[in-house]
N, CA, C and O atoms as CSV, one atom per row, in Angstrom:
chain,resi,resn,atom,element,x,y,z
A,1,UNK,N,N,-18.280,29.945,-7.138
A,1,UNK,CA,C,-17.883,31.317,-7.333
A,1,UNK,C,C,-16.390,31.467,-7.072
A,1,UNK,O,O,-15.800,30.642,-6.375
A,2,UNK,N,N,-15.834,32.401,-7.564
A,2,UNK,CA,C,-14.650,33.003,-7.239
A,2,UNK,C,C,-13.851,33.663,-6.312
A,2,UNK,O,O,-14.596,34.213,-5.500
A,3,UNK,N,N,-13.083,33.795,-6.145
A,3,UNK,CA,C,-12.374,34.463,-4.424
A,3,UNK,C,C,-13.601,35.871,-4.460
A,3,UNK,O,O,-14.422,36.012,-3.553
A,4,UNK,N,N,-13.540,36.586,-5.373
A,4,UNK,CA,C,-14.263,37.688,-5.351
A,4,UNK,C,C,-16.155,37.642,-5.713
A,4,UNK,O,O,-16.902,38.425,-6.299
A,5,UNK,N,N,-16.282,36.855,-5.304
A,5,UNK,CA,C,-17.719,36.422,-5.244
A,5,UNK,C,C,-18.260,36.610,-6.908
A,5,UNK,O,O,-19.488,36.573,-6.983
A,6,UNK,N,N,-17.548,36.804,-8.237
A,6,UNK,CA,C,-18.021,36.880,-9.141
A,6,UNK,C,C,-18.064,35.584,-9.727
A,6,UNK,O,O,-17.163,34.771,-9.934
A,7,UNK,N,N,-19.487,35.545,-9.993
A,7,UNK,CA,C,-20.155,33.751,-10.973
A,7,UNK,C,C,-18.546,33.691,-12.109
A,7,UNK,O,O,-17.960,34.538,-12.784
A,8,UNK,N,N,-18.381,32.585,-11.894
A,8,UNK,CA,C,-18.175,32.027,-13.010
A,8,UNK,C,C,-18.960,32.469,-14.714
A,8,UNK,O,O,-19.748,33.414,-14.727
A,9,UNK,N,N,-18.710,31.845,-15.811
A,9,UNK,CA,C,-19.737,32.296,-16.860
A,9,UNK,C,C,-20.640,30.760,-16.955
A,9,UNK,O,O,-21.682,30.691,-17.605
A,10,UNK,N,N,-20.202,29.861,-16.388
A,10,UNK,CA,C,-20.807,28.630,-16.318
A,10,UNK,C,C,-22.262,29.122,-15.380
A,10,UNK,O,O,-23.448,29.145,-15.710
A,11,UNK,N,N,-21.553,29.497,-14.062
A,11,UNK,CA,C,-22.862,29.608,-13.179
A,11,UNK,C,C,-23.809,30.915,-13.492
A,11,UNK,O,O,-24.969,31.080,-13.112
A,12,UNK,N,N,-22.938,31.867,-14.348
A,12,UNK,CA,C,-24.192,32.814,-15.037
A,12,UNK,C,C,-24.910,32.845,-16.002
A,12,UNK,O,O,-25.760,33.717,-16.179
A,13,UNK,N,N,-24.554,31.380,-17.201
A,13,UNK,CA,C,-25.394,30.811,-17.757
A,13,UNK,C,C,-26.242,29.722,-16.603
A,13,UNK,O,O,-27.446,29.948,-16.476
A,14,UNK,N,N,-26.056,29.362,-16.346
A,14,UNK,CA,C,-27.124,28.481,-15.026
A,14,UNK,C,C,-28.196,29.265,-14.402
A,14,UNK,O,O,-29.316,28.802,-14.186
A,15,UNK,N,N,-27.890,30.267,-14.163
A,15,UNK,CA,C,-28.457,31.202,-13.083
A,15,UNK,C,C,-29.438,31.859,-14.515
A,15,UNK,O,O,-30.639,31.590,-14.485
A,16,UNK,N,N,-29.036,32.498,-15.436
A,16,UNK,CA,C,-29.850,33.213,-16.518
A,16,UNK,C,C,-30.914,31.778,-17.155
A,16,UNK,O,O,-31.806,32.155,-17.915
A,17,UNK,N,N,-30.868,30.585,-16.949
A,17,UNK,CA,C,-31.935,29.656,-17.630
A,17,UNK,C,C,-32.380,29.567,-16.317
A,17,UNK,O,O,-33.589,29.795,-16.329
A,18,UNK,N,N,-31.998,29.353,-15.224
A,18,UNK,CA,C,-32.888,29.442,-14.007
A,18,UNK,C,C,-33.971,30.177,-14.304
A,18,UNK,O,O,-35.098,29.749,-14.555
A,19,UNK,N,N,-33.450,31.785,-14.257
A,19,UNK,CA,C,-34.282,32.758,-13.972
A,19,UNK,C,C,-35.642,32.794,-15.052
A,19,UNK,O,O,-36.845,32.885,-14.806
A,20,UNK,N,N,-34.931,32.688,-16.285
A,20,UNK,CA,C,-35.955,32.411,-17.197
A,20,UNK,C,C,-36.696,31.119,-17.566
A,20,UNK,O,O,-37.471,31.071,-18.521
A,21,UNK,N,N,-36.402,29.978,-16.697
A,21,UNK,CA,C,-37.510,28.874,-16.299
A,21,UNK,C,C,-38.525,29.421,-15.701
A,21,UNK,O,O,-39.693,29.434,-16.088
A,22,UNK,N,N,-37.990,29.968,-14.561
A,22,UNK,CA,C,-39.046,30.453,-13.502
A,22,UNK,C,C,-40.353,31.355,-13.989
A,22,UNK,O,O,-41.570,31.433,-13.823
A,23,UNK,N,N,-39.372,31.913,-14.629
A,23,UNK,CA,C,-40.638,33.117,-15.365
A,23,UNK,C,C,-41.658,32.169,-16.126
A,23,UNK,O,O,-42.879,32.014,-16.133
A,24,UNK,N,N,-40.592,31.628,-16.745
A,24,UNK,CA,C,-42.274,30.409,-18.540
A,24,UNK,C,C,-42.712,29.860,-17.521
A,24,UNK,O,O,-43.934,29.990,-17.588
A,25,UNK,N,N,-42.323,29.061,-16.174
A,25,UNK,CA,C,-43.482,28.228,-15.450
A,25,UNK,C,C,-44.355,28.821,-14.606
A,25,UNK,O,O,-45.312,28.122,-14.272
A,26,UNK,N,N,-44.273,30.255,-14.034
A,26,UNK,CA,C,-44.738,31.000,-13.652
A,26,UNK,C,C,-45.937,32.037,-14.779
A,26,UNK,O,O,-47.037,32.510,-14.494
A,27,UNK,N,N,-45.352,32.081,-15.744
A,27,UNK,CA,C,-46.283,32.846,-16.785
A,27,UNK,C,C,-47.220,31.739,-17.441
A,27,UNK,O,O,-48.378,31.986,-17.777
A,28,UNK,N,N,-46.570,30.406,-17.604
A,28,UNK,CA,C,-47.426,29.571,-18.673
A,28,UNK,C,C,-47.316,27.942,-18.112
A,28,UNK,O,O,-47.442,26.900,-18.756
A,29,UNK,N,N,-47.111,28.091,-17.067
A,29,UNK,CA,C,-47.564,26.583,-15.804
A,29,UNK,C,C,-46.512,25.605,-16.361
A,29,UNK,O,O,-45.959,25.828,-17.438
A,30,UNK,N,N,-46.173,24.227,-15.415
A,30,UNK,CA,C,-44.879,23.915,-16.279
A,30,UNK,C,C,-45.087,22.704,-17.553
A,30,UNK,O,O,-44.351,22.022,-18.267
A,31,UNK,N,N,-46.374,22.883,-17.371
A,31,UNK,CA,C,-46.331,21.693,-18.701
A,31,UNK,C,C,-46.302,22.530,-19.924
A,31,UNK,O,O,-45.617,22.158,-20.876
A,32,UNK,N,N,-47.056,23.738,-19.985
A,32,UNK,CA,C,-46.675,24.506,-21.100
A,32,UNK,C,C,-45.490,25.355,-21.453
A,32,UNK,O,O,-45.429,26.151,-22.390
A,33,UNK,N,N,-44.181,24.967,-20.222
A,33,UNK,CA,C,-43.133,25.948,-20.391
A,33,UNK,C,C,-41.978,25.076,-20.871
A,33,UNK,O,O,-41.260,24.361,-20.172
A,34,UNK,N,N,-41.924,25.284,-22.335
A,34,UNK,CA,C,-40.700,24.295,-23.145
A,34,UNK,C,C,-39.939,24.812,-23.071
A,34,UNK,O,O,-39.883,26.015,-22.814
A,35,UNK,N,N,-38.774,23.821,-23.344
A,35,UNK,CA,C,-37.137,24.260,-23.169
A,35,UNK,C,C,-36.835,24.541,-24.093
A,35,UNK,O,O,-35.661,24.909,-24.110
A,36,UNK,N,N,-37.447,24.581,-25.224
A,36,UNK,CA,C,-36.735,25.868,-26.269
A,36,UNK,C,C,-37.195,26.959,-26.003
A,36,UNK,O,O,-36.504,27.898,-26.397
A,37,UNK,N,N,-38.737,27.382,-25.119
A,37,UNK,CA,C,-38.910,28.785,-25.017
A,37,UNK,C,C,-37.920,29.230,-23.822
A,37,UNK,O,O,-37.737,30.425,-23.590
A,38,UNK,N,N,-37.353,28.317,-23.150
A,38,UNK,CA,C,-36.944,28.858,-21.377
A,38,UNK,C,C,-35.097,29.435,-22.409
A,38,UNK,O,O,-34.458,30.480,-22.291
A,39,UNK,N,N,-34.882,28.473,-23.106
A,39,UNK,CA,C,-33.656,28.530,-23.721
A,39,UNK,C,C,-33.628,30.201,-24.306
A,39,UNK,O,O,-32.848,31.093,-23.972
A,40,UNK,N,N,-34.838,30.259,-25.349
A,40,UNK,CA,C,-34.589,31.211,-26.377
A,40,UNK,C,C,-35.176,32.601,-25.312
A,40,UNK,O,O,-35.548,33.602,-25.924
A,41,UNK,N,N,-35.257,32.634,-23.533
A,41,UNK,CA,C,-36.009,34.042,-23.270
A,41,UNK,C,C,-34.157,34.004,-22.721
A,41,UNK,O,O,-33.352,34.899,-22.983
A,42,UNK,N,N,-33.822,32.628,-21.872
A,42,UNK,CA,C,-32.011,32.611,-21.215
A,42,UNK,C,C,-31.207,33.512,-22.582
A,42,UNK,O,O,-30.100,33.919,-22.228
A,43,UNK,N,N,-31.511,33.819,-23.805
A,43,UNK,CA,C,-30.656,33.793,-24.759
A,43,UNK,C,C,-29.658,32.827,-25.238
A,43,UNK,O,O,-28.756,33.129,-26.021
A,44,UNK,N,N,-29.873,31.487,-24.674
A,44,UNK,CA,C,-28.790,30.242,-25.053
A,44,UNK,C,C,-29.494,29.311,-26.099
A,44,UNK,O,O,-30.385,29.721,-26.843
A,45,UNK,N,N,-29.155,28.387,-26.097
A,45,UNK,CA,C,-29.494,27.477,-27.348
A,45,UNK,C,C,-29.785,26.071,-26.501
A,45,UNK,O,O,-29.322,25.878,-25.376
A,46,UNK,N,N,-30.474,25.289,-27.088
A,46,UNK,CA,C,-31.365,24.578,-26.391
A,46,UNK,C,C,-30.469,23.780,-26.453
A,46,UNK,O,O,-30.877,22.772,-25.876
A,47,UNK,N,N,-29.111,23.566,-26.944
A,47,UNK,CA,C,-28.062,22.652,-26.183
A,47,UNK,C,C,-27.231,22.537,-25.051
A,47,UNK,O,O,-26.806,21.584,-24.398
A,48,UNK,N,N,-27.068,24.204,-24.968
A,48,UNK,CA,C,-26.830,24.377,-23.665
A,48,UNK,C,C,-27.706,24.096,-22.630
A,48,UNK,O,O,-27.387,23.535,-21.581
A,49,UNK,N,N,-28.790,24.480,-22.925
A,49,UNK,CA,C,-29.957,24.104,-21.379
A,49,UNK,C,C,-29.528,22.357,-21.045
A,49,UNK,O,O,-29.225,21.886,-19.949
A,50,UNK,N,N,-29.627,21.584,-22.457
A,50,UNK,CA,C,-29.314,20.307,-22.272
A,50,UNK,C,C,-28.263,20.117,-21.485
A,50,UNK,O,O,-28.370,19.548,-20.399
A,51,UNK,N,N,-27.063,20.605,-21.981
A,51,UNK,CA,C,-25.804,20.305,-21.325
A,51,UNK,C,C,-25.969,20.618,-19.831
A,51,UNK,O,O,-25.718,19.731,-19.015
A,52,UNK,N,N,-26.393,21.883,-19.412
A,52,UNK,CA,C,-26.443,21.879,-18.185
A,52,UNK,C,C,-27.437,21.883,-16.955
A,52,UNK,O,O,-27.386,22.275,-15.789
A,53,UNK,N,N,-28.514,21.161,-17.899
A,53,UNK,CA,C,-29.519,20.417,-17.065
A,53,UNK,C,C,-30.483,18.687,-17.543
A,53,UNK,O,O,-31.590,18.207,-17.299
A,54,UNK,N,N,-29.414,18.327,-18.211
A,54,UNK,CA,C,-30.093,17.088,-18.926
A,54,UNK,C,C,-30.987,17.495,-19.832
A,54,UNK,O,O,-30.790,17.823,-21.002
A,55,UNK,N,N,-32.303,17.441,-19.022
A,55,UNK,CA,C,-33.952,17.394,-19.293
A,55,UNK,C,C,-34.592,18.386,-18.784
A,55,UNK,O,O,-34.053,19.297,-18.155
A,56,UNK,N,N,-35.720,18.293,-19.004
A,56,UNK,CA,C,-36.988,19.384,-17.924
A,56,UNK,C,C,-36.982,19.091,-17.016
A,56,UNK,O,O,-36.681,20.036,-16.288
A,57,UNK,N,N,-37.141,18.288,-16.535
A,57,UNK,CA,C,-37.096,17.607,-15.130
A,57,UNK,C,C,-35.555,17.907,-13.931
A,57,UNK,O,O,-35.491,18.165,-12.729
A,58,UNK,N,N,-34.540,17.715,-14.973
A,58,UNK,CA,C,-33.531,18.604,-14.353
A,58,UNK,C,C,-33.471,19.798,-14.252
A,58,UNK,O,O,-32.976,20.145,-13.179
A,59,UNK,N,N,-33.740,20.545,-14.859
A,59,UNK,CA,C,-34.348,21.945,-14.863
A,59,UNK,C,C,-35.398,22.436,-13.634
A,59,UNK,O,O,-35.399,23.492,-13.002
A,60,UNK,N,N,-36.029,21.609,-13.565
A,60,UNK,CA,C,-37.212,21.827,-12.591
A,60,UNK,C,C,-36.450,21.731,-10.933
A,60,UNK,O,O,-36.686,22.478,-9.983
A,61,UNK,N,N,-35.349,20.390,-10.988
A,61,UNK,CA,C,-34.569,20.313,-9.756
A,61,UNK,C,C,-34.351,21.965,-9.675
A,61,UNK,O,O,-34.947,22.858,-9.072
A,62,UNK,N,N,-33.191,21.934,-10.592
A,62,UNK,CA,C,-32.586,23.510,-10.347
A,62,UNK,C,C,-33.552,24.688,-9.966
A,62,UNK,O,O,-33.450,25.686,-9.252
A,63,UNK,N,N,-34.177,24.339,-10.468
A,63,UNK,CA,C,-35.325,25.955,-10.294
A,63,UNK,C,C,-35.677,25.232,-8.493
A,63,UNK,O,O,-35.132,25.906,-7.620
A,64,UNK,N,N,-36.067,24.644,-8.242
A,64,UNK,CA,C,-36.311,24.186,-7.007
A,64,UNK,C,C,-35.701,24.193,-5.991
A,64,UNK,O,O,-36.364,24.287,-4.958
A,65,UNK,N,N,-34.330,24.104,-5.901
A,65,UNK,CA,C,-33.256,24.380,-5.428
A,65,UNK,C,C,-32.588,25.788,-5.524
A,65,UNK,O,O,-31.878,26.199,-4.606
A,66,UNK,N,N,-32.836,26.546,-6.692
A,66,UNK,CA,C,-32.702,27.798,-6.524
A,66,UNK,C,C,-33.251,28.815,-5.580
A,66,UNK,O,O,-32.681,29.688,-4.926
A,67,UNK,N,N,-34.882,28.377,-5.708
A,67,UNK,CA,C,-35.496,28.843,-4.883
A,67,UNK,C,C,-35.482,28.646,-3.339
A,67,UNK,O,O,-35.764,29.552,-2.556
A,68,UNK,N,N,-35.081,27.214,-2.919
A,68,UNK,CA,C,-34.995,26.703,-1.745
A,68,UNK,C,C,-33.780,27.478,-1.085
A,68,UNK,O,O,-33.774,27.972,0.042
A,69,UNK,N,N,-32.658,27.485,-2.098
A,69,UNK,CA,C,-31.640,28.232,-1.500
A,69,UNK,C,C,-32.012,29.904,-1.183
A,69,UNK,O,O,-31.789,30.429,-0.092
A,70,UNK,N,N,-32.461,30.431,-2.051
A,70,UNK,CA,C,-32.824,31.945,-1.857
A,70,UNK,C,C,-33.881,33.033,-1.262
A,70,UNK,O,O,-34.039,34.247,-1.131
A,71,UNK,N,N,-34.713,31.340,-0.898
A,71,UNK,CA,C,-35.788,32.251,0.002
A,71,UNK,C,C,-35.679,32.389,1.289
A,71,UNK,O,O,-35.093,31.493,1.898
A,72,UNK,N,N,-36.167,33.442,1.965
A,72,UNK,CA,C,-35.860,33.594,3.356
A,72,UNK,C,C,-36.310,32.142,4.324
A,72,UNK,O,O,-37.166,31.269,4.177
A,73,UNK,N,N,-35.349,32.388,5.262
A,73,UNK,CA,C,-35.448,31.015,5.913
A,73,UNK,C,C,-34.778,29.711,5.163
A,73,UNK,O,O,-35.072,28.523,5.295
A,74,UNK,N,N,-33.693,30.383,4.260
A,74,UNK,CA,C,-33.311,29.150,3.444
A,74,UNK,C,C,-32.506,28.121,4.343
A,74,UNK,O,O,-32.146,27.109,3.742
A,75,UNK,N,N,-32.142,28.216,5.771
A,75,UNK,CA,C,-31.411,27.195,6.094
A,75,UNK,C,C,-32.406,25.677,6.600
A,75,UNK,O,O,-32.086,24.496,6.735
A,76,UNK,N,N,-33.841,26.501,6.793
A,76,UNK,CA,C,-34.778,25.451,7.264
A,76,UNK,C,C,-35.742,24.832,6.427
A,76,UNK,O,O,-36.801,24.289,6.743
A,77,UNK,N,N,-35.250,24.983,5.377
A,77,UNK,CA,C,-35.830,24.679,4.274
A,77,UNK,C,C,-34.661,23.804,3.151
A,77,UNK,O,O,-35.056,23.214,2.145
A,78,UNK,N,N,-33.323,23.870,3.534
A,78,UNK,CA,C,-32.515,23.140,3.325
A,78,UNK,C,C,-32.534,21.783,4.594
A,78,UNK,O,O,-32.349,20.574,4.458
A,79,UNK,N,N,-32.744,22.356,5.430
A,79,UNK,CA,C,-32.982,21.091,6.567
A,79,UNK,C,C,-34.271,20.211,6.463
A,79,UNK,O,O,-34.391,19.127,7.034
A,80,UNK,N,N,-35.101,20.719,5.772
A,80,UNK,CA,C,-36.822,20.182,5.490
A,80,UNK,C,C,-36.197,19.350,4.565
A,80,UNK,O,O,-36.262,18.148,4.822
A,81,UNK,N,N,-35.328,19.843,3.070
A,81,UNK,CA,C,-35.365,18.767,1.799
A,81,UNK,C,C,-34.153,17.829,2.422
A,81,UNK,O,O,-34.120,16.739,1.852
A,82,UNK,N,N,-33.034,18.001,3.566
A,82,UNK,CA,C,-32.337,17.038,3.627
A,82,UNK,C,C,-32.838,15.752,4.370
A,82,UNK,O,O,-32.398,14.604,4.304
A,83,UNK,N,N,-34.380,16.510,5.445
A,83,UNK,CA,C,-34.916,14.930,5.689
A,83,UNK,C,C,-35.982,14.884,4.706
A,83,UNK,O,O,-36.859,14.507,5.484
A,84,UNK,N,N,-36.419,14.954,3.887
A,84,UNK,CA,C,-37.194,14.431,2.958
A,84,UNK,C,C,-36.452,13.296,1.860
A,84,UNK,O,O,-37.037,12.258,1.550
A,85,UNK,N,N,-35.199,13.623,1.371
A,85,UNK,CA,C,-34.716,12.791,0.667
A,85,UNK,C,C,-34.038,11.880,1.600
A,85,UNK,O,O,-33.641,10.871,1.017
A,86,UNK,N,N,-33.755,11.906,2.952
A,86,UNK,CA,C,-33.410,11.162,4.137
A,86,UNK,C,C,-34.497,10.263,4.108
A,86,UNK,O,O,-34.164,9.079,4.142
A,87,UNK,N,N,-35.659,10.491,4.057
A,87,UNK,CA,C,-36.450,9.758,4.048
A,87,UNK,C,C,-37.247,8.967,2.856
A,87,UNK,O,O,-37.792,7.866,2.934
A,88,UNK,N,N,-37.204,9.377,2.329
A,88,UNK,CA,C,-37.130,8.613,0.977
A,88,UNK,C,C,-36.271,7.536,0.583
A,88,UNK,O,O,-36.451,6.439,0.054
A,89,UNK,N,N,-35.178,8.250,1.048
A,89,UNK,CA,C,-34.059,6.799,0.615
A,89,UNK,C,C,-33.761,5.663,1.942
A,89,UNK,O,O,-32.752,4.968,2.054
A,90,UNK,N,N,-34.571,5.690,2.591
A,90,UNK,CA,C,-34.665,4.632,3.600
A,90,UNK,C,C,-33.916,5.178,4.642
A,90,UNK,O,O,-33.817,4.507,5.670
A,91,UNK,N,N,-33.349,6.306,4.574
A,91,UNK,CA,C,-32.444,6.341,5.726
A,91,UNK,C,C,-32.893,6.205,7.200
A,91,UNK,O,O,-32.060,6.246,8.106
């Protein structure tokens, strides 16, 4: 973000395919929620979703992390996924 806390247009396209991931995997579970429908509810084009999430699977990070960041109690829940991937990677 910016000195004045306003998104970027990068992070408000990010944030608008977020939001509308959440919804198709929430309305239609995530194997039935394609990235041309998450693209065409964001209003972007399914190259952009690419560009700024690879795959579905990157997509799914983000939505995961969105949420992790924004739900209450997000600092202990940032401390839960930093030992989980702590632990995963042998640390």
């Amino acid at each position: 973000m910016t000195k004045l806390n306003k998104p970027t247009k990068r992070e408000a396209t990010r944030e608008k395919v977020i939001l509308a991931a959440i919804d198709c995997i929430y309305r239609d579970g995530f194997h039935a929620a394609h990235t041309n429908r998450i693209a065409e509810e964001a209003g972007v084009s399914w190259g952009v979703l690419q560009y700024h999430f690879g795959d579905k699977d990157g997509l799914l990070q983000a939505v995961i992390d969105h949420i992790l960041m924004t739900s209450p109690g997000r600092w202990r829940r940032r401390h839960l996924r930093a030992t989980i991937y702590s632990n995963a990677s042998g640390s």
